[in-house]
TITI-784074 format. One line per field, with one value per residue: z, y, x of N, C-alpha, C in turn; residue number from 1; residue in one letter. Coordinates in Angstrom, 1 decimal, padded with zeros to 4 digits. Example, Ala and Ser with C-alpha at 12.3 -4.5 7.8 and 13.67 -1.06 7.14 Angstrom:
% TITI-784074
n.pz 007.8, 007.1
n.py -005.7, -002.2
n.px 013.2, 012.8
ca.pz 007.8, 007.1
ca.py -004.5, -001.1
ca.px 012.3, 013.7
c.pz 007.8, 007.9
c.py -003.3, 000.0
c.px 013.2, 012.9
i 1, 2
aa A, S
***
This chain:
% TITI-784074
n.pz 165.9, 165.5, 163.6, 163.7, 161.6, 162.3, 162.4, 162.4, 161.6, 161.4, 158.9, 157.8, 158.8, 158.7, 156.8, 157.8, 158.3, 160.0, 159.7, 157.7, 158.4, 160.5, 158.8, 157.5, 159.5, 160.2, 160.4, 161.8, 164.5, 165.4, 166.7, 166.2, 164.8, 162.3, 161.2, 158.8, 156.3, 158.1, 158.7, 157.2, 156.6, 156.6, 157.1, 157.8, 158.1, 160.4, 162.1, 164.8, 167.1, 169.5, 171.3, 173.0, 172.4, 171.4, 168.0, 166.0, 164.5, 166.8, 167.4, 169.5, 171.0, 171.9, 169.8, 168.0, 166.2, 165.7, 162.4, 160.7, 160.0, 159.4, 157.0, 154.6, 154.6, 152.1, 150.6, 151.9, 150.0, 148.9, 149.1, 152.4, 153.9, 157.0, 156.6, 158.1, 160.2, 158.6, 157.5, 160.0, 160.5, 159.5, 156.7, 156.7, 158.7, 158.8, 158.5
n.py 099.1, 095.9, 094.1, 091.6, 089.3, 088.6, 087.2, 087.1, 084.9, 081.1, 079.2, 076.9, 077.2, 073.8, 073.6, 074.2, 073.7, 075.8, 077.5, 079.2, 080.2, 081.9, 083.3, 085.1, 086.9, 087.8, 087.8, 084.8, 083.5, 080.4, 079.3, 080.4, 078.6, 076.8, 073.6, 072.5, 073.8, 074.4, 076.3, 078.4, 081.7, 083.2, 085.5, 088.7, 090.2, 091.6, 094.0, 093.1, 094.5, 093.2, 090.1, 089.4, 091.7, 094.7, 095.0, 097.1, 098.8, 098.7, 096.8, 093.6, 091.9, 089.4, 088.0, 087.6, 085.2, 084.0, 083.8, 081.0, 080.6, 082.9, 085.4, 087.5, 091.2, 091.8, 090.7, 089.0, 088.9, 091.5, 092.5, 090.8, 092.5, 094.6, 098.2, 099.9, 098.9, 099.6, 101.8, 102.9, 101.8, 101.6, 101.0, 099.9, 098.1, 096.8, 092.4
n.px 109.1, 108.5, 105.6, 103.5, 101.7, 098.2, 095.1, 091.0, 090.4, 091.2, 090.9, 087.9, 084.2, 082.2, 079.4, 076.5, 072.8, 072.0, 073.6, 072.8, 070.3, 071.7, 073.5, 071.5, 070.7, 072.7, 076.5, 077.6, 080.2, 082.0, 084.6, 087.7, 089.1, 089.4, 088.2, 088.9, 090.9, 092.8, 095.1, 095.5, 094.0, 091.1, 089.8, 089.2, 092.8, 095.0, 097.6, 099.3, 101.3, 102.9, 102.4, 099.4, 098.8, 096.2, 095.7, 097.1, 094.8, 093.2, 091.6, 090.5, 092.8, 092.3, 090.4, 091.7, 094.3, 097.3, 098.8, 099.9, 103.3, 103.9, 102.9, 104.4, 102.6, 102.3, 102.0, 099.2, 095.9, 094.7, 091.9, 091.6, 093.2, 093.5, 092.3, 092.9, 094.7, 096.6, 097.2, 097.9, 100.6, 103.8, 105.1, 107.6, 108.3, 106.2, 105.3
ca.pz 166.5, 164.0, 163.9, 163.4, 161.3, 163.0, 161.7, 162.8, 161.9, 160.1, 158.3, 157.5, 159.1, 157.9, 156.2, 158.6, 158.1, 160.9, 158.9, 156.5, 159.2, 160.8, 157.6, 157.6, 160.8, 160.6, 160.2, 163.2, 164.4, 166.6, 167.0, 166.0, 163.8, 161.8, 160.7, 157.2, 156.0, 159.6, 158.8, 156.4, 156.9, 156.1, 157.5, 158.3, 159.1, 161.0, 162.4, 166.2, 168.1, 170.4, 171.6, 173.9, 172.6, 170.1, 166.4, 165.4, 164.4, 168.5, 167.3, 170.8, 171.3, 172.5, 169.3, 167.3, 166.1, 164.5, 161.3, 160.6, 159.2, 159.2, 155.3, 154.4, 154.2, 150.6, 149.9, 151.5, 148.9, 149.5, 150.7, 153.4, 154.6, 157.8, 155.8, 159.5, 160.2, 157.3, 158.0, 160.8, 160.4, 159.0, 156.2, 157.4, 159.8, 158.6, 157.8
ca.py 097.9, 094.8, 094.1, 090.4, 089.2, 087.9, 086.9, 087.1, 083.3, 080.3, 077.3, 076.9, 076.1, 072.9, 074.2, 073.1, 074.2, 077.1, 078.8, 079.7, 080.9, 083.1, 084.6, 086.2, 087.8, 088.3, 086.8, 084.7, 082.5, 079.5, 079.4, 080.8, 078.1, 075.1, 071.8, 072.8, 074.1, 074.9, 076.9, 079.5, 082.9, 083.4, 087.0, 089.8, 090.4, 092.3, 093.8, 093.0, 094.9, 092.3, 089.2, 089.7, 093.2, 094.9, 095.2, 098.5, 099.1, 098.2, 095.2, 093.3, 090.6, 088.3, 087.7, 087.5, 084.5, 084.2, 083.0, 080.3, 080.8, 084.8, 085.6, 089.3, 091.5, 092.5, 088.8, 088.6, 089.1, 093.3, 092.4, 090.3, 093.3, 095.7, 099.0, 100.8, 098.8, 099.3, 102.9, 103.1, 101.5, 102.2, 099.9, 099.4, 097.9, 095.1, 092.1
ca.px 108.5, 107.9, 104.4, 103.2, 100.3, 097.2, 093.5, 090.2, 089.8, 091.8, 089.8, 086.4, 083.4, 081.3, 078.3, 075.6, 071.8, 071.9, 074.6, 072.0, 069.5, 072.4, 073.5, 070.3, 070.5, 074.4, 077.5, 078.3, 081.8, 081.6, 085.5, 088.6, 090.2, 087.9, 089.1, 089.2, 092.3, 092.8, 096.0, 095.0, 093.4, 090.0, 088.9, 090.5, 094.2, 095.5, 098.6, 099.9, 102.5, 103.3, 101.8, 098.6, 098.4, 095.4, 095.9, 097.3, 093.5, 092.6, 090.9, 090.9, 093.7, 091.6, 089.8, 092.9, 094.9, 098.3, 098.8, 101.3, 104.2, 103.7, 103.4, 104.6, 101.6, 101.9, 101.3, 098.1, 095.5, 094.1, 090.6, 092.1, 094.4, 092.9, 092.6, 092.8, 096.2, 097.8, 097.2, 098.7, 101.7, 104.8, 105.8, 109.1, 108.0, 105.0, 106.9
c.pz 165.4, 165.0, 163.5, 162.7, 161.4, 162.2, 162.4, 162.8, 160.9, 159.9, 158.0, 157.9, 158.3, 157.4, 156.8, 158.0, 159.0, 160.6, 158.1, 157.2, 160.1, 160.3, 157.2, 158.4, 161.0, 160.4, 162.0, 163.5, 165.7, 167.8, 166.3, 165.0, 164.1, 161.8, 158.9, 156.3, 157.4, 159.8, 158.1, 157.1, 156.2, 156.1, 157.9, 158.8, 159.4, 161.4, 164.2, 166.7, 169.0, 170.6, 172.7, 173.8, 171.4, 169.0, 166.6, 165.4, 166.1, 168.4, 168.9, 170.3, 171.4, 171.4, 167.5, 167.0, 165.1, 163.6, 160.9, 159.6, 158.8, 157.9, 155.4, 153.8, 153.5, 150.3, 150.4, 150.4, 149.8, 149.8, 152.0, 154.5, 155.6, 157.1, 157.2, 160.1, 159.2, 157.0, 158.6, 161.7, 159.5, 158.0, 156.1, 158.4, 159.9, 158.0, 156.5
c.py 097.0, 094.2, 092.0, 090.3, 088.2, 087.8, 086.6, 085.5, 082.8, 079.3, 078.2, 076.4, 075.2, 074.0, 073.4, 074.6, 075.8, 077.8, 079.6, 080.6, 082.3, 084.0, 085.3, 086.9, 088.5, 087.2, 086.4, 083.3, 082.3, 079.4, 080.3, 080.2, 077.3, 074.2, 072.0, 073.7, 075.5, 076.0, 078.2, 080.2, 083.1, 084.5, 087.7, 090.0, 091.4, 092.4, 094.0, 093.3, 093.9, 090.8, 090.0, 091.1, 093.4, 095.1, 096.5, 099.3, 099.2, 097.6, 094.4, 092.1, 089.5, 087.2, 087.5, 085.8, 084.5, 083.4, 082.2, 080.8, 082.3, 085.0, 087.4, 089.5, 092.0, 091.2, 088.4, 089.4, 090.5, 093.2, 091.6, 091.3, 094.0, 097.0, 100.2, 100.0, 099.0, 100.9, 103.8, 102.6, 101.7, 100.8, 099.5, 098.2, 096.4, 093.8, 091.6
c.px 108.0, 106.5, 104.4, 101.9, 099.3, 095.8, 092.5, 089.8, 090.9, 091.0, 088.7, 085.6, 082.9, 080.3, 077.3, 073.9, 071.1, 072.9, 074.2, 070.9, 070.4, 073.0, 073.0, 070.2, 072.1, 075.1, 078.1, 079.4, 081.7, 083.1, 086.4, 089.4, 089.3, 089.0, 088.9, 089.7, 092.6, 094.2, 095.8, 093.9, 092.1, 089.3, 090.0, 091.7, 094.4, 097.1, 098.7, 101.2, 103.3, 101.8, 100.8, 098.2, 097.4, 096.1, 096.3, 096.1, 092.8, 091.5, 091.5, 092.2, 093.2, 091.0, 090.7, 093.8, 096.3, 098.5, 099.7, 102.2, 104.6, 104.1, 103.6, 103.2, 101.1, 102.0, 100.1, 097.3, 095.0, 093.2, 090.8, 092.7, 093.5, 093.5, 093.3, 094.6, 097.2, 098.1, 097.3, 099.7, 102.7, 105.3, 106.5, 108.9, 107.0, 106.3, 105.9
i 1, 2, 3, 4, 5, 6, 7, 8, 9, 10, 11, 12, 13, 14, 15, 16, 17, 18, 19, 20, 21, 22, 23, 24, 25, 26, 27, 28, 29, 30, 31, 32, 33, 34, 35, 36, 37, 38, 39, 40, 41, 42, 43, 44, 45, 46, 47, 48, 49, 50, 51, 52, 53, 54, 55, 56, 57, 58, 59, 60, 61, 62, 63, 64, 65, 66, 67, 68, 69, 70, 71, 72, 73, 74, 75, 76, 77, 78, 79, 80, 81, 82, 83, 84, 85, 86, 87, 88, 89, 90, 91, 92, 93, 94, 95
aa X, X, X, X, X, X, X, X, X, X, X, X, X, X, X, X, X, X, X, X, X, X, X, X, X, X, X, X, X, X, X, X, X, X, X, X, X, X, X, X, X, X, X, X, X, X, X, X, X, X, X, X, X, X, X, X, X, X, X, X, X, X, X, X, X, X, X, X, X, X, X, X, X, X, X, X, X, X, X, X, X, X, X, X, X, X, X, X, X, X, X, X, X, X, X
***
């Protein structure tokens, strides 16, 4: 089964003054995809079985986005990669 690769977020938020008070308490995401380089992967990828389905990892679907252009996943950079998908999949298989 070819997997597809998805991300926890693309872009960047602004840098507003309550980003700095919730960095302290945790890391927290308002959406899914910013306005600043609104195509690009910023956190975590993952790999997806199908559309609508969990990550390999069983990261939810819901909280997933796909990434344009689907780059092979020995080209994103290694802290980017889900160490938990990549671990249980077959790399035949990632594109």
């Amino acid at each position: 089964m070819p997997y597809a690769v998805v991300a926890e977020r693309l872009g960047w938020p602004r840098r507003r003054w309550w980003h700095v008070v919730l960095s302290l308490l945790g890391e927290a995401q308002g959406r899914m995809q910013y306005k600043i380089e609104p195509l690009t992967p910023t956190a975590t990828c993952h790999l997806q079985p199908g559309e609508g389905r969990d990550a390999a990892c069983d990261y939810p679907a819901e909280c997933l986005i796909a990434v344009p252009g689907q780059p092979s996943w020995v080209h994103l950079p290694e802290w980017m990669r889900c160490d938990e998908c990549e671990a249980h999949t077959d790399p035949e298989q990632r594109p």
